[in-house]
N, C-alpha and C positions, 0 to 999 in steps of 0.2 A: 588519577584524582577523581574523585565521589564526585557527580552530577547533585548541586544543590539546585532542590527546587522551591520557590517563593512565589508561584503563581504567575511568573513572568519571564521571558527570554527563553521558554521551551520550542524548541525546536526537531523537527523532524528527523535531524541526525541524530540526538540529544533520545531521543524517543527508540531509535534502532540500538545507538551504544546498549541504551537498558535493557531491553526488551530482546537481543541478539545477542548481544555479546557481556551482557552479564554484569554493566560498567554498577559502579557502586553508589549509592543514595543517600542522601543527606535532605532534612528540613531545614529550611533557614531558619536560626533563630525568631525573626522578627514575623514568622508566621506560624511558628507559634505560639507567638504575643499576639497576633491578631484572631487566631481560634478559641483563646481562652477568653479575649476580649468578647467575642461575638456568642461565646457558652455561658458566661455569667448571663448576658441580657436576656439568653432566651430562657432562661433558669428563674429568671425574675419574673420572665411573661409567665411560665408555666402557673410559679406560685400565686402570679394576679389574678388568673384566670382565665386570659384572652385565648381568644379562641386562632387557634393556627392550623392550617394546613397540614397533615402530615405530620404531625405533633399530637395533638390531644381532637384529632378530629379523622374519620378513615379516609380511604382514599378512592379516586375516581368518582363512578358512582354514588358511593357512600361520603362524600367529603361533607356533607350539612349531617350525619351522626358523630356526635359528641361524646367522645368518652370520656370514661369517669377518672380518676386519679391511679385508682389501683389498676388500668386497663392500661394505660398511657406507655406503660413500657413493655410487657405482655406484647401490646400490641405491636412493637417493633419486631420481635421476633417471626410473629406471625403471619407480620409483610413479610420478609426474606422466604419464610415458608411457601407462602401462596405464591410470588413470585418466579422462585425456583421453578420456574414449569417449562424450561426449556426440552430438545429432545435430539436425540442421535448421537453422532460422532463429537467426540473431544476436539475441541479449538487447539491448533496447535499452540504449547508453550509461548512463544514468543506474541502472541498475540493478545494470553492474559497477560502478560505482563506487561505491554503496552497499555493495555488498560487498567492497569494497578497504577502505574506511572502518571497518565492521563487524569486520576482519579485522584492522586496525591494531591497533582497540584492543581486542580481546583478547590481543593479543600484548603490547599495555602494560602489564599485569600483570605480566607476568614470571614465569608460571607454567609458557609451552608449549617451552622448551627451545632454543628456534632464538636464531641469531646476530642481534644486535641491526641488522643494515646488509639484514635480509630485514623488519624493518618501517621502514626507512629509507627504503628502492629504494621501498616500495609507496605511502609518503607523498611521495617526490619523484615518482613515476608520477601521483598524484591533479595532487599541483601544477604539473606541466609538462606536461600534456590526452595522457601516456600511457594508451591505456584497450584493452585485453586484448578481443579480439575470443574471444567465449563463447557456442557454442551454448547457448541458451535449457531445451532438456530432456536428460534426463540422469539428473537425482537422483532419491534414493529419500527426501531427508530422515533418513539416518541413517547413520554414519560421516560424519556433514559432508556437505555438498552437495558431492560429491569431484568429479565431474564439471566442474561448472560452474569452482570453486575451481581447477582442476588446469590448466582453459586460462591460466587468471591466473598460475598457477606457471611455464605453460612459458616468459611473456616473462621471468621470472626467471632464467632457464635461456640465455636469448640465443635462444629458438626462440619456434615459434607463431605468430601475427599481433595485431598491435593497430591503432588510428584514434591516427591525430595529426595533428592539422590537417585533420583531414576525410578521411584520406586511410587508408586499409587497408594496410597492410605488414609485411615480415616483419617479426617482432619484436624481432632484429636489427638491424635498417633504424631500426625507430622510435624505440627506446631509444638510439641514436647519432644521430641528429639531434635528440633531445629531450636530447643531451652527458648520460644518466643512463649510468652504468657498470654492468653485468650481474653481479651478485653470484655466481651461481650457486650450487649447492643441496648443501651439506656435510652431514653427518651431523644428524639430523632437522628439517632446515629444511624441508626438502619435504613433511613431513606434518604440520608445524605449521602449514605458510600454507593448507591444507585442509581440515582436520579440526575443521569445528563448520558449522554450521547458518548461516551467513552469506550467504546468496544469497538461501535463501526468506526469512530476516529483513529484511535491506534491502529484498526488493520487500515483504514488509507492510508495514516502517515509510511507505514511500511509499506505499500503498495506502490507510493511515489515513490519512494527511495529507488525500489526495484525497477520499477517504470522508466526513470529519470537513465538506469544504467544501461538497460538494454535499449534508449533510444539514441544512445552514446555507439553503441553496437551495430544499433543498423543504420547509422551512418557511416564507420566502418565499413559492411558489409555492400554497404548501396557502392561506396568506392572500389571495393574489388571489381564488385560486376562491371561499374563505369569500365573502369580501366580495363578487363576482358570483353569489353561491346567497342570499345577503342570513341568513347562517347566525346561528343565535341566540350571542353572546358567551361567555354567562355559563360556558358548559366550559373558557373559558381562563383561569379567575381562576386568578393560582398559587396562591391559600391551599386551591381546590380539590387541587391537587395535592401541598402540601405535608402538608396532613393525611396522606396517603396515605403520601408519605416516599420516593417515587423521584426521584431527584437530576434525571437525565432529561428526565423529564415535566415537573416547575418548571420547565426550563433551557426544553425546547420552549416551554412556554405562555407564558412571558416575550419568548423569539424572536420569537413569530408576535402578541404584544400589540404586540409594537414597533413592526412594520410595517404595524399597522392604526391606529396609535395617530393621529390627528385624522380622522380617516374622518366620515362621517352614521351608521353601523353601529354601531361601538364607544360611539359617543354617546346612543344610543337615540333615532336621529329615522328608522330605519326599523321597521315592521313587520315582526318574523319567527315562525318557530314555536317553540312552547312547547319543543319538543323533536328534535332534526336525526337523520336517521339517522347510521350509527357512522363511515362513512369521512367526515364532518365533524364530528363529536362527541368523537372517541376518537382524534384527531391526534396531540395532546402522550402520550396515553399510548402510544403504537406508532413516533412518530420517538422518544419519548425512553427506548423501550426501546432501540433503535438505539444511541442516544446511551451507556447504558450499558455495554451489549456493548463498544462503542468503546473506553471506559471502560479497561476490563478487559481488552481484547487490547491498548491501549497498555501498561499496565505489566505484561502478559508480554511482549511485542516490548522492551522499554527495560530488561527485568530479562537479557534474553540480550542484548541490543547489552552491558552492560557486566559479562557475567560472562565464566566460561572455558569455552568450549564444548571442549576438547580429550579426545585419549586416546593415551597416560596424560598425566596432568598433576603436573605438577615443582613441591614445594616446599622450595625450597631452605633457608628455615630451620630446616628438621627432614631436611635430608640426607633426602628422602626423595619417592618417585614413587610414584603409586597410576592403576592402568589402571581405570578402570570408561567411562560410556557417555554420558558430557556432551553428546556428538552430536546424544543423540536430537532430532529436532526437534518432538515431540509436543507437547511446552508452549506451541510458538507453530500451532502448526499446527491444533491445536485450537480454541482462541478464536478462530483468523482463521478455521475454516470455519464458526462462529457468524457472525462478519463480513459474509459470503459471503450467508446466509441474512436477513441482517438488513436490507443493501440491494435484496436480490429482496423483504420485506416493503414496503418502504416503500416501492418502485417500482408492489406491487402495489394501495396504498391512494391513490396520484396516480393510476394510471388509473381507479381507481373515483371519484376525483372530477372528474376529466375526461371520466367517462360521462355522469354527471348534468348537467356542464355541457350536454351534447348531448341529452340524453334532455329530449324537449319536458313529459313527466308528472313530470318530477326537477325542474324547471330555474329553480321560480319563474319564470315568464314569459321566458323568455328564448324565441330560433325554434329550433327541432326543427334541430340540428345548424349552429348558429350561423351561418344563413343565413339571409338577406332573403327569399331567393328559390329554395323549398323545393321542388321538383318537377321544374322545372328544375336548379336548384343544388343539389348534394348537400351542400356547404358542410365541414362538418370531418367527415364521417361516416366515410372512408378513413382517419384518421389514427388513428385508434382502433384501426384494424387493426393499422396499422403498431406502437402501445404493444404490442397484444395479440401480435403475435410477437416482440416481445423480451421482452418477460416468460417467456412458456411458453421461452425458450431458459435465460432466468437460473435459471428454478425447476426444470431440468434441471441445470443446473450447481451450484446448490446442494445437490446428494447432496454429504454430507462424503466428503472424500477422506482424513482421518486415522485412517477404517475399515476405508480398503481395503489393509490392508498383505500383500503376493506377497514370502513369503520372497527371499531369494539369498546367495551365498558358502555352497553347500553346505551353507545353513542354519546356519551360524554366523551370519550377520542376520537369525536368522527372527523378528524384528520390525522393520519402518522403518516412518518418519511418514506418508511419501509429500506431506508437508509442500510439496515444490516444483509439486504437483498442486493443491494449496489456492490456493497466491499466484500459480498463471498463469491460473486459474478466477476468481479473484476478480476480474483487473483484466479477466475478457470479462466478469463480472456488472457492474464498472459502468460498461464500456464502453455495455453496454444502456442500464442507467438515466441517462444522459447523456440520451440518443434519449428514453426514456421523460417525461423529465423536464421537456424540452425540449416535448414535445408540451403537455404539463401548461400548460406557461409560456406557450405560444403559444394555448389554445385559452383558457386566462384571462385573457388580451391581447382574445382578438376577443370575449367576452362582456364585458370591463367596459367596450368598448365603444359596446353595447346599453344600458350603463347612463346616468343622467344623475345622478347625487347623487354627492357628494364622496368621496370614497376615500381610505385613511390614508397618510400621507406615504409608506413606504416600497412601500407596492402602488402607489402610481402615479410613483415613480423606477423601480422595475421596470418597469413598463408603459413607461415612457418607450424606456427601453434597448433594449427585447424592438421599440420599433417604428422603432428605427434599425435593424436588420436583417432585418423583417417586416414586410411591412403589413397592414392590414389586407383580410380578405378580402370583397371587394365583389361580386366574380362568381366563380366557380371558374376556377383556374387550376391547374398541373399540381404541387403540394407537397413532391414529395421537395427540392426544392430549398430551400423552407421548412424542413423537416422536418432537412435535415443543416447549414442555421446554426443553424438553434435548439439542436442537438445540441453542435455546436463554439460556440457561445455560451455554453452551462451550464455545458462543459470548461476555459471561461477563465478563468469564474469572473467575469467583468464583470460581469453582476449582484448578485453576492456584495457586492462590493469597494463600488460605488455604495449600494449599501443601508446596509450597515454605514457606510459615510461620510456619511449623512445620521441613521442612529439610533444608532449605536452598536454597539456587539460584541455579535451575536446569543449568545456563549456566559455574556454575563454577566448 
């Protein structure tokens, strides 16, 4: 069933169906009764004369130059032109369409003044695999991700390049074999389909999606190790946690009870210590601060997917347009480089318990770097390496970027988010913790190996998984090759999906 969108009830899964999985789009009627609404009045201002933002006046700098009649539409084009100044590498597919998405349904409101057949063209683009070929940087995070938005505008225009059927073409080419008809860009259509923060929004919305699955994983994962450290339980009781009163923490301690839950551990038929050190003791409290960040940057990402990011923005039932600075993208920019910071935490309490697995004085009896055959065999002692430099890359990349704002436009922007510096950092931080995570999973595979007493239903479907594409390590052989399925194993999320289908939904 087609995702209709009204400028309201957009949400983050809502945003991945489109933008991932290709789900199908629809305008509600009644928005576009309120785009035609809000076209006629600004079609009245135009003929009165008023003077508007971004309409019949240039922009930034130039906003007190007045153009003349014959210029007013000209000059749309030749925003998207000057614009276009992005530079590099292609934004992957799912991420313009995030923001094609993002874009629709702020125009659903019927607040940003453009012609109703410019969120029409961009809903038949989603549904017929039109998708706008967009260098990646560009933005500053404030007048709109204008850069990135502006390649999207020029297949509006008949110009630019876009993929259709896999294929690169001019944007001309694509839009007439995809039979979509080229609207082209009238009097403020052009800097309605750019002017809000939708590019860096769509990649966090996907970002947490991702984010949210692999801290499902390394709870998971943190359970294997407990249970091959033979860790004392009792820190995971939730009533431990709910005294306390972080949402979070319950939610982890319940996660990682689940997937222990029929074990010899959880049952009290092993002996452990009175008391575990923090990176096994203090789990649920540090993935489920994680958890609440998440929290938190979802309903700022889900409060901009369904507001009006515009400037000026048109309310047509009070005959009336107010220019201020909806753009800015600080609100999402913000909380996602919390995000940022929150999975280089949790990447760096998985390698601390993947030390101890190896560490012969940490290990509970386990061999000195999970080898048989210690002197000869170095066994996992390399792979620790390999966690230790993607971490010191994530907690480099973790400096917030919504601090670093470099005025521009003559310092009429002397503030931006820098927002699209946040959501291209976040998806290298967990690109890392994939790797990091993965090493986690694999070196809690070859220790619960060592072990012989029963293990909780979901630690041993994960063990299960992790050793169709692993085996175990009997003699030393060469890892990177270990090391990047386990990596592309985590990013599938196949361990996720098997677990939860044998315990249940790690979120409830």
């Amino acid at each position: 069933m087609a995702i209709v969108l009204d400028g309201s009830g957009f949400t983050i899964e809502k945003l991945v169906k489109i933008a991932r999985y290709n789900e199908k789009v629809e305008l509600h009627p009644d928005a576009i009764g309120r785009m035609k609404k809000c076209r006629d009045m600004l079609e009245k201002k135009i003929q009165a004369g008023e003077i508007m933002y971004g309409v019949n006046t240039g922009i930034g700098e130039f906003s007190e130059v007045v153009l003349s009649d014959e210029q007013i539409e000209d000059f749309q084009k030749y925003l998207i032109y000057n614009h276009a100044a992005g530079i590099g590498d292609p934004a992957p597919v799912e991420y313009v369409r995030g923001a094609m998405a993002g874009r629709i349904n702020v125009l659903a409101h019927g607040n940003s003044g453009n012609r109703p057949v410019i969120a029409q063209t961009l809903v038949d683009m989603l549904n017929k695999g039109v998708t706008p070929y967009v260098c990646q940087k560009g933005s500053v995070g404030a007048s709109g991700d204008l850069a990135p938005m502006s390649q999207i505008a020029l297949v509006l225009l008949g110009e630019g390049e876009a993929y259709y059927k896999g294929e690169l073409l001019k944007g001309k080419e694509a839009m007439d074999r995809a039979g979509i008809p080229v609207p082209g860009l009238k009097a403020r259509d052009g800097l309605s389909a750019i002017n809000g923060s939708n590019f860096l929004t769509a990649m966090s919305a996907i970002f947490l999606y991702d984010a949210n699955r692999w801290l499902k994983q390394a709870e998971i994962a943190a359970a294997m190790s407990l249970e091959a450290l033979k860790a004392n339980m009792k820190p995971y009781t939730p009533l431990l946690h709910q005294v306390r009163g972080f949402k979070g923490a319950v939610r982890s301690a319940k996660a990682i009870q689940k997937c222990i839950a029929g074990g010899d551990l959880v049952e009290g038929k092993l002996k452990c210590k009175v008391q575990d050190a923090y990176s096994m003791r203090s789990t649920p409290q540090v993935i489920g601060s994680a958890h609440d960040a998440l929290a938190y940057a979802r309903s700022q990402v889900e409060i901009e997917l369904n507001g009006v990011g515009d400037n000026p923005i048109f309310f047509p039932d009070r005959n009336l347009q107010l220019s201020g600075a909806n753009f800015q993208g600080s609100p999402v920019s913000l909380p996602m480089d919390m995000m940022g910071a929150a999975v280089t935490m949790v990447s760096v309490m998985s390698e601390r318990r993947m030390n101890r697995l190896n560490h012969p004085a940490l290990s509970v009896g386990l061999p000195a770097f999970l080898t048989k055959g210690g002197g000869m065999f170095s066994g996992l002692m390399l792979s620790q390496y390999t966690a230790d430099m993607q971490i010191v890359e994530q907690r480099i990349l973790s400096m917030p970027a919504s601090i670093q704002s470099i005025p521009a436009a003559a310092d009429q922007e002397d503030f931006v988010s820098m927002g699209m510096n946040t959501a291209i950092k976040n998806f290298q931080i967990l690109d890392n913790a994939y790797g990091v995570l993965g090493i986690e999973f694999m070196a809690a595979a070859q220790a619960l190996d060592f072990r012989e007493y029963q293990f909780g239903k979901g630690v041993d479907r994960a063990k299960q998984i992790i050793r169709k594409y692993v085996d175990f390590l009997d003699i030393d052989r060469p890892l990177y090759s270990d090391h990047t399925k386990m990596k592309e194993l985590v990013k599938s999320c196949e361990i996720l999906e098997e677990v939860e289908e044998l315990v249940g939904s790690l979120e409830e």
